[in-house]
GUBA-503183 format. One line per field, with one value per residue (C-alpha): residue in three letters; chain; x, z, y. Coordinates in Angstrom, 3 decimals. Layout:
N
residuo = [Ala_...] .
cadena = [A_...] .
east = [X_...] .
up = [Z_...] .
north = [Y_...] .
// end
This chain:
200
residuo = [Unk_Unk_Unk_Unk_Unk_Unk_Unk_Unk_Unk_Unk_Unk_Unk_Unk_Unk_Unk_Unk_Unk_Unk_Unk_Unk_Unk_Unk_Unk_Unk_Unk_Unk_Unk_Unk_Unk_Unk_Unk_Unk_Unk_Unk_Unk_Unk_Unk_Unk_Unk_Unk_Unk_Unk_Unk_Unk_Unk_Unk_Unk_Unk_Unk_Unk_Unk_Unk_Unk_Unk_Unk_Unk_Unk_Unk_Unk_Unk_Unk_Unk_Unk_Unk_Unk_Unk_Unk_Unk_Unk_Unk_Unk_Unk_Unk_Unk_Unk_Unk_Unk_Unk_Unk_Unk_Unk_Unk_Unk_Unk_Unk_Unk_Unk_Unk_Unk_Unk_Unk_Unk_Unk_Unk_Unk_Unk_Unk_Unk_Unk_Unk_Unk_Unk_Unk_Unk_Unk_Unk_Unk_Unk_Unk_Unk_Unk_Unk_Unk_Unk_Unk_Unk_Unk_Unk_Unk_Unk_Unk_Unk_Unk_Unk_Unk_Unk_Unk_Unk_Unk_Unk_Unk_Unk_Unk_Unk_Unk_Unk_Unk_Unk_Unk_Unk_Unk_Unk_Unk_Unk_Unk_Unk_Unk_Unk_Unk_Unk_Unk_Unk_Unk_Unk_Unk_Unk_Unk_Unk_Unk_Unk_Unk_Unk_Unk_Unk_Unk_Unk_Unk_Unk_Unk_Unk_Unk_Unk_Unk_Unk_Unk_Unk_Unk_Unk_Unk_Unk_Unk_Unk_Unk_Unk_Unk_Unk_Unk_Unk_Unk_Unk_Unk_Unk_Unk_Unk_Unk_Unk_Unk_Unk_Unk_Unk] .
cadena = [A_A_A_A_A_A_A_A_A_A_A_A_A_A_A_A_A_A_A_A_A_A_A_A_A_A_A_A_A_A_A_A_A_A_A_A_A_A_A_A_A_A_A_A_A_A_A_A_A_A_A_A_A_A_A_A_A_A_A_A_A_A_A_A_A_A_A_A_A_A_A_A_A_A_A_A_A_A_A_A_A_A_A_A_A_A_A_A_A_A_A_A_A_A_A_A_A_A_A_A_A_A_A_A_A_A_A_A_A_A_A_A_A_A_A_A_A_A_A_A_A_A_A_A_A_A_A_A_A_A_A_A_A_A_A_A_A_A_A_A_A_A_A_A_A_A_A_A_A_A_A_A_A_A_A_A_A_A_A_A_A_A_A_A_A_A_A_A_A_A_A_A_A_A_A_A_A_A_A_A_A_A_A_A_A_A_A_A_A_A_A_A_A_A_A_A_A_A_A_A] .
east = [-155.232_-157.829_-158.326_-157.096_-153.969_-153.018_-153.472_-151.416_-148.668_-148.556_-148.231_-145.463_-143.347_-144.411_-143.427_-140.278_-138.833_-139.946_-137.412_-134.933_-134.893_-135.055_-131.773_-130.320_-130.790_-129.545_-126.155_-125.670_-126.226_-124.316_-121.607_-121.711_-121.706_-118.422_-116.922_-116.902_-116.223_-113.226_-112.138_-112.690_-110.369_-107.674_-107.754_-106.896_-104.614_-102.499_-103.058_-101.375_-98.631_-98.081_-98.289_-95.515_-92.790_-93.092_-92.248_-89.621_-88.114_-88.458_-87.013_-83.513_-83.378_-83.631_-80.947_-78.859_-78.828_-78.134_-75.033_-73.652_-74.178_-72.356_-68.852_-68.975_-69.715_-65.828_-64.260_-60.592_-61.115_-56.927_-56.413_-60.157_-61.418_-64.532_-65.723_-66.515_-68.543_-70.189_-71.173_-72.035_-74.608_-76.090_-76.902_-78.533_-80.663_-81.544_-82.620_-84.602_-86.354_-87.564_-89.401_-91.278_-94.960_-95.831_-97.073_-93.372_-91.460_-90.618_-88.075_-86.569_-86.054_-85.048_-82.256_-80.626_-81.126_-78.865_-76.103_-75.380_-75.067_-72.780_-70.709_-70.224_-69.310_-66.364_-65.552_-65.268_-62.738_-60.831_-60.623_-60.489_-61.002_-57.485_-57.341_-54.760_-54.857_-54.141_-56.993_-58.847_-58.571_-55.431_-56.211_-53.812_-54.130_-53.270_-56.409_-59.032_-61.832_-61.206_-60.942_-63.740_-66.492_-68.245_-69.376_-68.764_-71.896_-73.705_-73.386_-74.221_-77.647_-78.904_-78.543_-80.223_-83.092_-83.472_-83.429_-85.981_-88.186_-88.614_-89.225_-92.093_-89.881_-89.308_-92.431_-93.105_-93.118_-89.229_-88.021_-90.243_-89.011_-85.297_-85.782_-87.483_-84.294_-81.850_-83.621_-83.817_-80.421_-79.183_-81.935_-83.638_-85.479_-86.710_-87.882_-89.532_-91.477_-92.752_-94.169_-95.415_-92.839_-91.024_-87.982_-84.683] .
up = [26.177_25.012_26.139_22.583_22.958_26.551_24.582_21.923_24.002_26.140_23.243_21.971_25.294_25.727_22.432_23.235_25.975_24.503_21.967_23.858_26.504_23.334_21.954_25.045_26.326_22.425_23.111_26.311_25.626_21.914_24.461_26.310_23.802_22.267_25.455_25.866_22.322_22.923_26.046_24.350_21.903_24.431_25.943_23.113_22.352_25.750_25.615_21.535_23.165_26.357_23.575_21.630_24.342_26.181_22.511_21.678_25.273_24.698_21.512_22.609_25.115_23.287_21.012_23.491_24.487_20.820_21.146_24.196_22.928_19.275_21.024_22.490_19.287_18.234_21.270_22.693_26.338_26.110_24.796_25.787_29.064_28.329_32.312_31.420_28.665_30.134_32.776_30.428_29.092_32.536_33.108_29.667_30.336_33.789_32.125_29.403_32.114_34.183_31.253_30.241_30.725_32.738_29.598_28.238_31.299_29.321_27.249_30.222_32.092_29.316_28.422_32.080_32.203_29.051_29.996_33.371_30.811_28.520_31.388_32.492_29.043_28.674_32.821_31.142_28.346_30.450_33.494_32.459_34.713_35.304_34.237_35.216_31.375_28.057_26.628_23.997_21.455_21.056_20.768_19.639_22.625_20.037_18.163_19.723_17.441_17.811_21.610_22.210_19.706_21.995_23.653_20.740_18.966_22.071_21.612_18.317_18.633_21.441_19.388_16.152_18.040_20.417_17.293_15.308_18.462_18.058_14.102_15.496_12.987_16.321_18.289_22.308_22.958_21.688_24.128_27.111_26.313_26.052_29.391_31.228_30.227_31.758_34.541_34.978_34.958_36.479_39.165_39.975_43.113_40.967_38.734_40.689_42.484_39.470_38.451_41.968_42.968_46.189_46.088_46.296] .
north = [158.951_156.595_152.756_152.145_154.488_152.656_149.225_150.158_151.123_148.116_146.126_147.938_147.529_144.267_143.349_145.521_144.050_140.126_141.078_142.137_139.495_137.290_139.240_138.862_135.076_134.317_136.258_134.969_131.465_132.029_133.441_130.361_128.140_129.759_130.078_125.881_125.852_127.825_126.494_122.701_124.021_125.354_122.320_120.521_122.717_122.301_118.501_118.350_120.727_119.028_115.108_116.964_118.293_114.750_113.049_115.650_115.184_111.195_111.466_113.586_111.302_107.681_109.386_109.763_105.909_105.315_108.122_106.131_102.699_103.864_103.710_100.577_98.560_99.340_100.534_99.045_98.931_98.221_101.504_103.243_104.184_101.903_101.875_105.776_104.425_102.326_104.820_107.193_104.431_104.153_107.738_108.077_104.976_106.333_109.533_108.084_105.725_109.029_110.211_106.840_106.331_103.345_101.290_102.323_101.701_97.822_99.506_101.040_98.168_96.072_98.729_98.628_94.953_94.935_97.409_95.205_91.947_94.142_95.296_91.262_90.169_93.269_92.614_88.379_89.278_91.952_89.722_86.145_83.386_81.516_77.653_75.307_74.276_75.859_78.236_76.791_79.649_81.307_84.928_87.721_90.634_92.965_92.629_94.726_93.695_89.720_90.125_91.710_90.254_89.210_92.855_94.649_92.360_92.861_96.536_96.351_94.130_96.753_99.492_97.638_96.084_99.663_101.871_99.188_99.456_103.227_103.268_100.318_97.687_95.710_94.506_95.017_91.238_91.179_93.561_91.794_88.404_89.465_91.590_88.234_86.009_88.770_89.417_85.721_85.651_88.430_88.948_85.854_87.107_89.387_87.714_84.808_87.805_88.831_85.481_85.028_82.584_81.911_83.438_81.031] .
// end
């Protein structure tokens, strides 16, 4: 074989193998490249599945506060066991509560903190205070939905401002305002804590 001959044929492997090695760093890094582009897209895919079974979760489980609040706005604790109700309420609110966020956990709070101020206002009308004097207001005990007004509005307003705060017709600041007056009221170590008060 000639000088020319062994030249020739260097060049041709050389030029062989620059190819390949060309062919193959191209698939490998094409391979890597669509392996993070399909892991990226996983990913998202998890996260958008993950989003969707916490708001389907969150959203059986606000409906069922509205189911247990529904009763209440008519019911006639004379005649209804409205204690079971009202514990009924309480388990649905504790349930919903285990499955907020911590930037959610407002609605949570605010929702317990108005079941205990609905259970005082039916424990008010079903156990009056006695007076020495004549009641004011003479109410007929056979009329359910003049004795209790008072709870059954209660009932009512959670449910319409709760179900507005989930369609986004009722702002944040409504729900924290009303849930700093009951806790005020109902929890006053509480709240003084929060406000970084000495407690009373």
């Amino acid at each position: 074989m000639s000088c020319v001959d062994s030249v020739t044929v260097m060049d041709f492997w050389s030029q062989f193998w620059t190819s390949m090695w060309g062919a193959l760093a191209g698939a490998v890094v094409g391979g890597g490249i669509a392996s993070v582009v399909a892991w990226r897209t996983f990913v998202a895919q998890r996260r958008h599945e993950k989003e969707s079974r916490y708001e389907e979760r969150l959203r059986i489980a606000s409906e069922n506060v509205l189911l247990a609040l529904a009763p209440l706005v008519t019911v006639n604790p004379l005649a209804e066991p409205v204690e079971g109700m009202l514990r009924e309420l309480r388990a649905r609110i504790i349930i919903y509560q285990s499955m907020l966020r911590e930037g959610e956990a407002f609605s949570g709070d605010w929702l317990a903190l108005q079941r205990r101020h609905g259970m005082g206002l039916f424990e008010r009308v079903m156990n009056p205070p006695r007076s020495d004097g004549p009641p004011r207001i003479q109410i007929r005990m056979d009329d359910p939905l003049v004795l209790f007004a008072e709870p059954h509005d209660w009932a009512n307003s959670v449910m319409q401002t709760f179900s507005g705060w989930l369609r986004g017709d009722v702002e944040d600041d409504v729900l924290l305002r009303e849930g700093a007056e009951l806790l005020k009221k109902y929890m006053p170590d509480e709240f003084a804590a929060a406000r970084g008060e000495p407690s009373t």
